[in-house]
C-alpha positions as CSV (number, residue, x, y, z in Angstrom):
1,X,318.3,136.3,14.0
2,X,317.0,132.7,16.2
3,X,313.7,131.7,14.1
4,X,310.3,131.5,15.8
5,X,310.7,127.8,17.4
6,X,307.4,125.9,17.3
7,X,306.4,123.0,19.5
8,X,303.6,120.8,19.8
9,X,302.6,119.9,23.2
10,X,300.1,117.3,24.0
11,X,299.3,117.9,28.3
12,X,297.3,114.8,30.1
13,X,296.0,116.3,33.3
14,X,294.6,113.6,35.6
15,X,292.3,114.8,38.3
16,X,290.4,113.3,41.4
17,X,287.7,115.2,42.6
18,X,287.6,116.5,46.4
19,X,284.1,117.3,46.3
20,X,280.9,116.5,43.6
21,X,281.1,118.3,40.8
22,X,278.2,119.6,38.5
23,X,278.7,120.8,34.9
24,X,275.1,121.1,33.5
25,X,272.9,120.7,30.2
26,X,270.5,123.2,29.3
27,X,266.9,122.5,30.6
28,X,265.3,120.2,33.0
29,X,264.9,116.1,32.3
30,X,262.9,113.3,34.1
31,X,265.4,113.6,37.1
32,X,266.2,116.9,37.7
33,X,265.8,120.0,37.4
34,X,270.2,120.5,36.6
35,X,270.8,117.9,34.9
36,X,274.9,116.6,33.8
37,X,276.6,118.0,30.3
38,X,276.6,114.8,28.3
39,X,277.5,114.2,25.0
40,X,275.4,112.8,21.5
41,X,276.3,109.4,22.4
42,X,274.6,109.9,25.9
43,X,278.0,109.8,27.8
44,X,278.4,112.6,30.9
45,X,281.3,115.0,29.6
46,X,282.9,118.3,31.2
47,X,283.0,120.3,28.0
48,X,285.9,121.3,26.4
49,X,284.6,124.8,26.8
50,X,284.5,125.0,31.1
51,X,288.1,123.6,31.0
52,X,289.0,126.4,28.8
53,X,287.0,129.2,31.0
54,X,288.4,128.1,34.0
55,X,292.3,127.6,32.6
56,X,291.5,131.2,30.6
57,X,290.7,133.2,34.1
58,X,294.0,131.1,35.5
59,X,296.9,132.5,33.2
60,X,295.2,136.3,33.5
61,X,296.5,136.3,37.0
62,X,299.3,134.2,36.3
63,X,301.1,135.3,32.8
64,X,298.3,137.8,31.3
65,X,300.9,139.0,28.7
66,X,300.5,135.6,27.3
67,X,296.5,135.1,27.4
68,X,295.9,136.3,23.5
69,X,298.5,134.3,22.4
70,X,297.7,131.1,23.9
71,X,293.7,131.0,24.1
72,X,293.4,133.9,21.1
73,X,291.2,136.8,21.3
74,X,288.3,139.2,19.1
75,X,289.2,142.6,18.6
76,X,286.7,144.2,15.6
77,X,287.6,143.1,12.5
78,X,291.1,141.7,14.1
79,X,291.6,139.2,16.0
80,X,293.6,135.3,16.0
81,X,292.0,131.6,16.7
82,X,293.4,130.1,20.0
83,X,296.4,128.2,19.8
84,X,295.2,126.0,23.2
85,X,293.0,122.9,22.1
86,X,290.7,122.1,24.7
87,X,289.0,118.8,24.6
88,X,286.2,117.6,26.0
89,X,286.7,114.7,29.2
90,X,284.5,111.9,29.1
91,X,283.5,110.7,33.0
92,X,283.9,107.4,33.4
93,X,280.7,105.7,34.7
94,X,280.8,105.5,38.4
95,X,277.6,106.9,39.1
96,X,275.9,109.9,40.2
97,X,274.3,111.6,43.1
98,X,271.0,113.9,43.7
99,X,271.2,116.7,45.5
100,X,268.5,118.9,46.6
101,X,268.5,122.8,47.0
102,X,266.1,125.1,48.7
103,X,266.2,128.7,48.9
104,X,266.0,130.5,51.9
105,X,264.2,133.5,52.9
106,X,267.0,135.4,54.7
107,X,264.3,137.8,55.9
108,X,262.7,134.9,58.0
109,X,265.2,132.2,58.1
110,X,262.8,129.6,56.5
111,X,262.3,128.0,53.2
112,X,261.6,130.2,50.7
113,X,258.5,129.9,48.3
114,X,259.1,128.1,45.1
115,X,262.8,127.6,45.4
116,X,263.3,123.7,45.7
117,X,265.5,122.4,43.1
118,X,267.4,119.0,42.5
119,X,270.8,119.1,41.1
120,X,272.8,115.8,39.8
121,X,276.5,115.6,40.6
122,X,279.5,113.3,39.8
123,X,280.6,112.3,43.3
124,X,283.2,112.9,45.1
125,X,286.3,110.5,44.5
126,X,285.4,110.7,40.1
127,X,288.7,110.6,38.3
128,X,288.9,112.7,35.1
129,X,291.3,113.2,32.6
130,X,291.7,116.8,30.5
131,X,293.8,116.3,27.1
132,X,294.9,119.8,25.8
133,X,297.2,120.1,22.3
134,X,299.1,123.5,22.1
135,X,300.4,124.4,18.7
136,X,302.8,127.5,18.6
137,X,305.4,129.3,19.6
138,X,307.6,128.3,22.5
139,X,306.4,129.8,25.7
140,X,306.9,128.9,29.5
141,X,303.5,130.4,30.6
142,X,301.7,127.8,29.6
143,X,303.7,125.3,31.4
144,X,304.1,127.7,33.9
145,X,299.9,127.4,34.0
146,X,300.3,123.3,34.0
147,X,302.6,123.6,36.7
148,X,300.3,126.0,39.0
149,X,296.9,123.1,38.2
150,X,299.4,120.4,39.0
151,X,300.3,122.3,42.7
152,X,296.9,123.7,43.4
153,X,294.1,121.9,41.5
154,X,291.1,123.7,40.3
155,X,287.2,124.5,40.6
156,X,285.1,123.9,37.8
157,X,281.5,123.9,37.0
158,X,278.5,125.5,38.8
159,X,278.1,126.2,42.6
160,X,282.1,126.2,43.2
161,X,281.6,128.9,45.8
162,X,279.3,126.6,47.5
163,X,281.6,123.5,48.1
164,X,281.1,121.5,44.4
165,X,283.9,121.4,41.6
166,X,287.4,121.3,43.4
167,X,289.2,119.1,41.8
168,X,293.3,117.7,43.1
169,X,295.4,117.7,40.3
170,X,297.0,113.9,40.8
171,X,299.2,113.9,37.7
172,X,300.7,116.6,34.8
173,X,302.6,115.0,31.9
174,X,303.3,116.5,28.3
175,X,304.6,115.3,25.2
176,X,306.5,118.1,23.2
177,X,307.5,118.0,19.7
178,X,309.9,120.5,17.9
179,X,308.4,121.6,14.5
180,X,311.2,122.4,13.3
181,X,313.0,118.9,13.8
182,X,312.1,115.9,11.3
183,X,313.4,113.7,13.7
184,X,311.1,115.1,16.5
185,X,307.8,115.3,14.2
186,X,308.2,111.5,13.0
187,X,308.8,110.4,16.5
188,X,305.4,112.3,17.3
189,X,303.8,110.6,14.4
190,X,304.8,107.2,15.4
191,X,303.5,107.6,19.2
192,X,307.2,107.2,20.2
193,X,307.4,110.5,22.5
194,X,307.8,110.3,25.8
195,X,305.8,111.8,28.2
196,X,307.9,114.1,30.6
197,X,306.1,114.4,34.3
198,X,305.3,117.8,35.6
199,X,306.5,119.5,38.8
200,X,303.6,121.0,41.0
201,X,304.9,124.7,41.0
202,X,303.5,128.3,42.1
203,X,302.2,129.9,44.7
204,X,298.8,130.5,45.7
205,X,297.8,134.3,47.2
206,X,294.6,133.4,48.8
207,X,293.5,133.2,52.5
208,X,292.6,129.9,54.3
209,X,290.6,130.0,57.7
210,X,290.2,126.4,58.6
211,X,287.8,125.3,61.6
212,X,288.4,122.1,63.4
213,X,285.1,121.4,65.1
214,X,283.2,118.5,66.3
215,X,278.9,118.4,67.2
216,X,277.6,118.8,70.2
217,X,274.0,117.4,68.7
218,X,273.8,115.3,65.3
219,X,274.0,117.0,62.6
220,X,271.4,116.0,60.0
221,X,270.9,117.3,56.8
222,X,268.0,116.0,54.8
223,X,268.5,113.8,51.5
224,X,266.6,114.5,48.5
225,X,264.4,111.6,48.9
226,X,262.3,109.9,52.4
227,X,263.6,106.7,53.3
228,X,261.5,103.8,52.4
229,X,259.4,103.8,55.7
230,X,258.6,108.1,55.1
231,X,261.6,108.6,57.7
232,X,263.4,112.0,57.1
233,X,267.4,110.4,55.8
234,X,271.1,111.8,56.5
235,X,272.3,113.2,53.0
236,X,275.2,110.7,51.9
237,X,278.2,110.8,49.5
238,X,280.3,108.4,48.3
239,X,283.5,107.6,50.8
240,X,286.0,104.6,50.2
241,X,284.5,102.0,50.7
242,X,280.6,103.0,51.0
243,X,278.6,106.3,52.2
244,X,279.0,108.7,55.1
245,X,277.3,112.0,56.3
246,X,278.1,114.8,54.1
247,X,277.6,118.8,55.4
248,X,277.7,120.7,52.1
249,X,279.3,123.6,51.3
250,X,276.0,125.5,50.6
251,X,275.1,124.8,54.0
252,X,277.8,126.2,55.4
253,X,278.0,129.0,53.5
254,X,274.2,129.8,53.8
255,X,275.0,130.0,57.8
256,X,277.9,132.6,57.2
257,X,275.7,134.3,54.9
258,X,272.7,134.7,57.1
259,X,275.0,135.8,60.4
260,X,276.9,138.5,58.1
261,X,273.3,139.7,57.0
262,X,272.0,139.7,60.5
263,X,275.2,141.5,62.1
264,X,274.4,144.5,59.4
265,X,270.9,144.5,60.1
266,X,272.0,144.8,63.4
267,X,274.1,147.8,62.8
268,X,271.5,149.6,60.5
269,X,268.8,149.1,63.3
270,X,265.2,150.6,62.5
271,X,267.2,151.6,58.9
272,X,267.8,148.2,58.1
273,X,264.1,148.1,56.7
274,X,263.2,151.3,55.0
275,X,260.5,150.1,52.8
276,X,258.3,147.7,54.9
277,X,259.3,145.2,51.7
278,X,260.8,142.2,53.0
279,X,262.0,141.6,49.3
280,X,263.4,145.0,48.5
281,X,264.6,145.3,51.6
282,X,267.1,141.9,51.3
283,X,268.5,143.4,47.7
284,X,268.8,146.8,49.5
285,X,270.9,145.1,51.9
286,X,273.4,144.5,49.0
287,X,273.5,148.1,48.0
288,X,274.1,149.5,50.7
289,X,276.7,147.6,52.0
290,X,278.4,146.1,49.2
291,X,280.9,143.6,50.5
292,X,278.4,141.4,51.5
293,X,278.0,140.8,47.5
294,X,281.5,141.0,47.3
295,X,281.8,138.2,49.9
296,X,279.0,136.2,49.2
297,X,278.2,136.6,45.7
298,X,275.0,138.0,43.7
299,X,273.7,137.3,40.3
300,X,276.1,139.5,38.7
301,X,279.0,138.6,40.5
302,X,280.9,135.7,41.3
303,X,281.8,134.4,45.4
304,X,284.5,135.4,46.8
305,X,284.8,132.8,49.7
306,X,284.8,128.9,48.6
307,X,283.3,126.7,51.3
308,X,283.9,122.6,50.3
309,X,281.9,120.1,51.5
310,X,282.3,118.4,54.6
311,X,282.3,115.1,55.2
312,X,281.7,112.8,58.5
313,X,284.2,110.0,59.3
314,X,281.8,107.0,61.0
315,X,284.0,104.0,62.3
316,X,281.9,102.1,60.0
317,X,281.3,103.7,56.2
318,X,277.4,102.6,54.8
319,X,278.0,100.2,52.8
320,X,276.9,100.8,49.1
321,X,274.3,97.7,48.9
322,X,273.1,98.6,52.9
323,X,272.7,102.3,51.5
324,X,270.4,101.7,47.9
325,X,268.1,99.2,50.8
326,X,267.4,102.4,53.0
327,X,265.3,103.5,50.3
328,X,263.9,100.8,48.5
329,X,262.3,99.1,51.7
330,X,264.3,95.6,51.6
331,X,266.2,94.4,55.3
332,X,269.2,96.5,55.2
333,X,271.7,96.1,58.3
334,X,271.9,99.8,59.8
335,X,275.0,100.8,61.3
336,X,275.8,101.5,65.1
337,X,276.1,105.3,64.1
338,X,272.6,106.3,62.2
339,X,269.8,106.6,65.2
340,X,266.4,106.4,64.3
341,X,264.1,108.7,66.2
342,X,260.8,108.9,65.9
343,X,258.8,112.0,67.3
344,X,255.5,113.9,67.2
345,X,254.3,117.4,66.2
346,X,252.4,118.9,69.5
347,X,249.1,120.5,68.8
348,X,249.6,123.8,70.5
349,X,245.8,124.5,70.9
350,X,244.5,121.2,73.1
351,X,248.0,120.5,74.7
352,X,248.0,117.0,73.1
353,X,249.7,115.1,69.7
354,X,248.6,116.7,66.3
355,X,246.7,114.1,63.6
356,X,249.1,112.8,61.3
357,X,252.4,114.5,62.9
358,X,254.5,111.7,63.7
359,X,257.6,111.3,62.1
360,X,261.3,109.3,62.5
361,X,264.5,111.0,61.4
362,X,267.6,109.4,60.8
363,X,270.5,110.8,63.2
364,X,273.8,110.6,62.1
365,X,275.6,110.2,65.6
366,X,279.3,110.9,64.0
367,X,281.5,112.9,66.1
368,X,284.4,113.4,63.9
369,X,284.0,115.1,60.8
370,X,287.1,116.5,58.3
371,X,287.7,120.2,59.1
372,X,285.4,123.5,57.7
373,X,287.8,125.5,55.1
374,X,286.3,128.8,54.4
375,X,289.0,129.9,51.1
376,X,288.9,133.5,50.4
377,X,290.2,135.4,47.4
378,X,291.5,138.6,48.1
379,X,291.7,139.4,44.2
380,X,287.6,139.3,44.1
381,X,287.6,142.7,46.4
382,X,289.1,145.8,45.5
383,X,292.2,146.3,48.1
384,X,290.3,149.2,49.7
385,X,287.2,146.8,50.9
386,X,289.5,143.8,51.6
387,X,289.9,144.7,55.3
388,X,286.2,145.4,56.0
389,X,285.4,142.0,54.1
390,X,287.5,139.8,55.9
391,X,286.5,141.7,59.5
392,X,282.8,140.7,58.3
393,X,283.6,137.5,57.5
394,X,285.3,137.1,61.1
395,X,282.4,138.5,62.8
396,X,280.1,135.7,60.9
397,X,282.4,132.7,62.1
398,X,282.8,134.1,65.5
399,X,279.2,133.5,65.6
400,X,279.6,129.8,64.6
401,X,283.1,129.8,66.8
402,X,280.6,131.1,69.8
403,X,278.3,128.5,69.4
404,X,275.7,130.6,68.3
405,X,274.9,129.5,65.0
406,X,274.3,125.3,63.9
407,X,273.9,123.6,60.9
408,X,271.1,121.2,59.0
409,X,267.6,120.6,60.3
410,X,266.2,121.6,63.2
411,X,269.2,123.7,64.1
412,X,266.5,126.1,66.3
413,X,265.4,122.9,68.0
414,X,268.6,121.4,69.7
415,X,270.3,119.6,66.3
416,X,273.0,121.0,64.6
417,X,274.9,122.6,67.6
418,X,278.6,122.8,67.0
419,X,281.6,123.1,69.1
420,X,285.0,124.8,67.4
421,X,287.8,123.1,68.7
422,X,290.9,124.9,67.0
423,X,290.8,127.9,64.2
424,X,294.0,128.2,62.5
425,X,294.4,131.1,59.4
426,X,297.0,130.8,57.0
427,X,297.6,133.2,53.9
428,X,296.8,136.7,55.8
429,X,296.6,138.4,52.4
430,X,299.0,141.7,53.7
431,X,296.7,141.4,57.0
432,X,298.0,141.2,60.1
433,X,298.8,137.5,60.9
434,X,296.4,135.6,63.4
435,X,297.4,135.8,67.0
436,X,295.5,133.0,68.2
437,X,292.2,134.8,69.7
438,X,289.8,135.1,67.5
439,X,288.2,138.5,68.7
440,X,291.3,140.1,69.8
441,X,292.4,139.2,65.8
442,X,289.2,141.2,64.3
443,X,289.9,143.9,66.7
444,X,294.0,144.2,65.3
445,X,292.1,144.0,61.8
446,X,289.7,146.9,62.2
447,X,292.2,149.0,63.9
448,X,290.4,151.1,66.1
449,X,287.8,151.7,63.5
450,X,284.4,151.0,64.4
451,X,282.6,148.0,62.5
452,X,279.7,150.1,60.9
453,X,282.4,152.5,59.9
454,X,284.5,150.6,58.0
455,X,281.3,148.6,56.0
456,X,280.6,152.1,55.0
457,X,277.2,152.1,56.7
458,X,275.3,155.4,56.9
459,X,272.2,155.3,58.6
460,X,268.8,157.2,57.5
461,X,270.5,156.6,54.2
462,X,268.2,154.4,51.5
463,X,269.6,153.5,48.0
């Protein structure tokens, strides 16, 4: 009988992030109200403990027969230690950004009471390095794992649905050493292993719907802080070579959310609102129709669409010193691009300019920006509701596709308005494939069956 054969294998996984990432500490600081993990030596750190959560919920869909033996498990008074080390990744200082959140009230479109919070990110571009030590016996899943980060990268940290925490996988490499060889375990002692590179492997099952789009208006969506002179600013995040105009995933996903909820308020007519509650009556939404949590997400459950930032692509990139002078006051050059307008509030009583209502904006007047990717995961919906998701889904990007629906501030007052060039789906998920017109797609997908039907809707019914 072959003995158990034990390795050690020591994994460096080098990563670039796509989009800003946010792992947080517990509690508020001086500034903000989500601040970074950091460490007792005050460094910013992705815990060893989010690596493993998100590499733990990786190999139960890709080798689950191996999950208790590589990351360990509880069971009563049984149960064995992981065999994965997990160690934590210290970011190396390059800065971080502030971004602001505000809740919406989805019953009346504005922001909601009380719901303004600031959240600090590493920005996009941050390299990070995970180091992970596996001591055990012999097993290709785990490489198997490596191989599928390497290939497909991962999300990490909080508001992944929402565009942060995709990282790109830019290197895999391990160094293996055979317990069972004294050769191999001085080697290992003396640093003489070589590191053996890592094939990007595995396929993903996932469905992609990818917007090409360009505004017809600018598209402005306000940074944390006023500009030096009180003017309303373009959010910004970090480019090569300098700052452009960022649309963040929460913005876009905030849209699709608010369509979906209006095209089932739609179909639920007078029902839509049982209660005369505008608070119960959003929650009641999610009951009753539950893919739209299954879609979207609720406090119980996780997203099942992933919506990255977006970023504009000026001719000229803010440079970094031109972009810290925008708020502090002093001279800085402003490019072609960023259009200052400055415009009054009308008193709608006397016909004439309200007191104290003037203010500028900053327009970003960018017309390329990279492409809208709207990722979907069909294993976050039970296969029965899968169809009725992604046909609710469709009908909330038709409404973008359309032109209906904009993005940023003052979308309801000529800003934000966006014009889809190209939509191109990849991944159908055992769906029919995409034909090339978007309604004549939704309308294969439903299959004859009307929309209310297949969201399960039943009028004069109340949960």
């Amino acid at each position: 009988m072959t003995p158990p054969h034990y390795v050690r294998d020591d994994y460096r996984l080098e990563f670039r992030a796509r989009t800003p990432v946010h792992v947080g500490a517990a509690g508020a600081d001086a500034v903000a109200d989500l601040p970074l993990a950091a460490d007792g030596q005050d460094r910013l750190i992705i815990p060893g403990s989010s690596w493993t959560g998100v590499l733990r919920a990786l190999i139960r869909e890709i080798a689950p027969e191996d999950e208790m033996e590589v990351f360990g498990y509880a069971d009563g008074q049984d149960g064995q230690a992981s065999r994965l080390s997990v160690f934590d990744s210290v970011v190396p200082d390059r800065g971080v950004e502030l971004r602001t959140g505000v809740g919406i009230d989805r019953r009346t479109g504005a922001a909601a009471t009380a719901l303004l919070y600031d959240r600090l990110v590493l920005p996009s571009g941050q390299q990070l390095v995970l180091d992970l030590r596996y001591e055990g016996l012999n097993r290709p899943s785990l490489r198997k794992l490596i191989a599928h980060v390497r290939a497909h990268g991962l999300t990490i940290g909080a508001a992944s649905s929402r565009g942060l925490g995709l990282l790109d996988c830019v290197s895999a490499t391990v160094r293996r050493a055979d317990l069972r060889s004294r050769r191999s375990v001085l080697a290992m002692l003396a640093g003489r292993t070589e590191p053996e590179e890592i094939e990007p492997a595995g396929e993903t099952t996932g469905m992609e719907i990818r917007l090409d789009w360009r505004p017809r208006q600018p598209v402005v969506v306000a940074a944390s802080a006023a500009g030096a002179k009180g003017e309303l600013l373009p959010l910004l995040t970090t480019v090569d070579g300098g700052f452009a105009p960022v649309l963040p995933g929460s913005s876009i996903k905030g849209v699709l959310r608010s369509e979906a909820e209006r095209v089932v308020r739609t179909l639920l007519g007078p029902d839509a609102d049982p209660t005369g509650d505008p608070v119960a009556s959003v929650a009641d939404l999610a009951t009753r129709v539950p893919v739209l949590a299954m879609l979207f997400g609720s406090p119980d459950r996780a997203a099942a669409i992933r919506i990255a930032d977006v970023t504009a692509r000026p001719d000229e990139p803010v440079a970094p010193a031109d972009g810290d002078r925008e708020f502090t006051g002093v001279e800085a050059r402003t490019p072609g691009w960023l259009a200052k307008r400055t415009r009054v509030a009308v008193d709608r009583w006397t016909g004439g300019a309200a007191d104290a209502r003037l203010f500028t904006t900053a327009e970003p007047r960018v017309w390329e920006w990279d492409p809208i990717v709207v990722r979907l995961d069909p294993a976050r919906i039970p296969a029965d509701r899968l169809r009725a998701a992604v046909v609710l889904l469709g009908v909330a990007l038709a409404r973008i596709i359309d032109g209906a629906a904009g993005f940023g501030h003052a979308s309801t007052r000529g800003l934000g308005e966006v014009e889809v060039r190209e939509v191109t789906v990849t991944g159908a998920a055992g769906l029919p494939e995409f034909a090339g017109d978007w309604w004549s797609w939704l309308r294969a997908l439903a299959d004859g069956t009307g929309l209310d039907s297949l969201l399960g809707i039943e009028k004069g019914v109340t949960a």
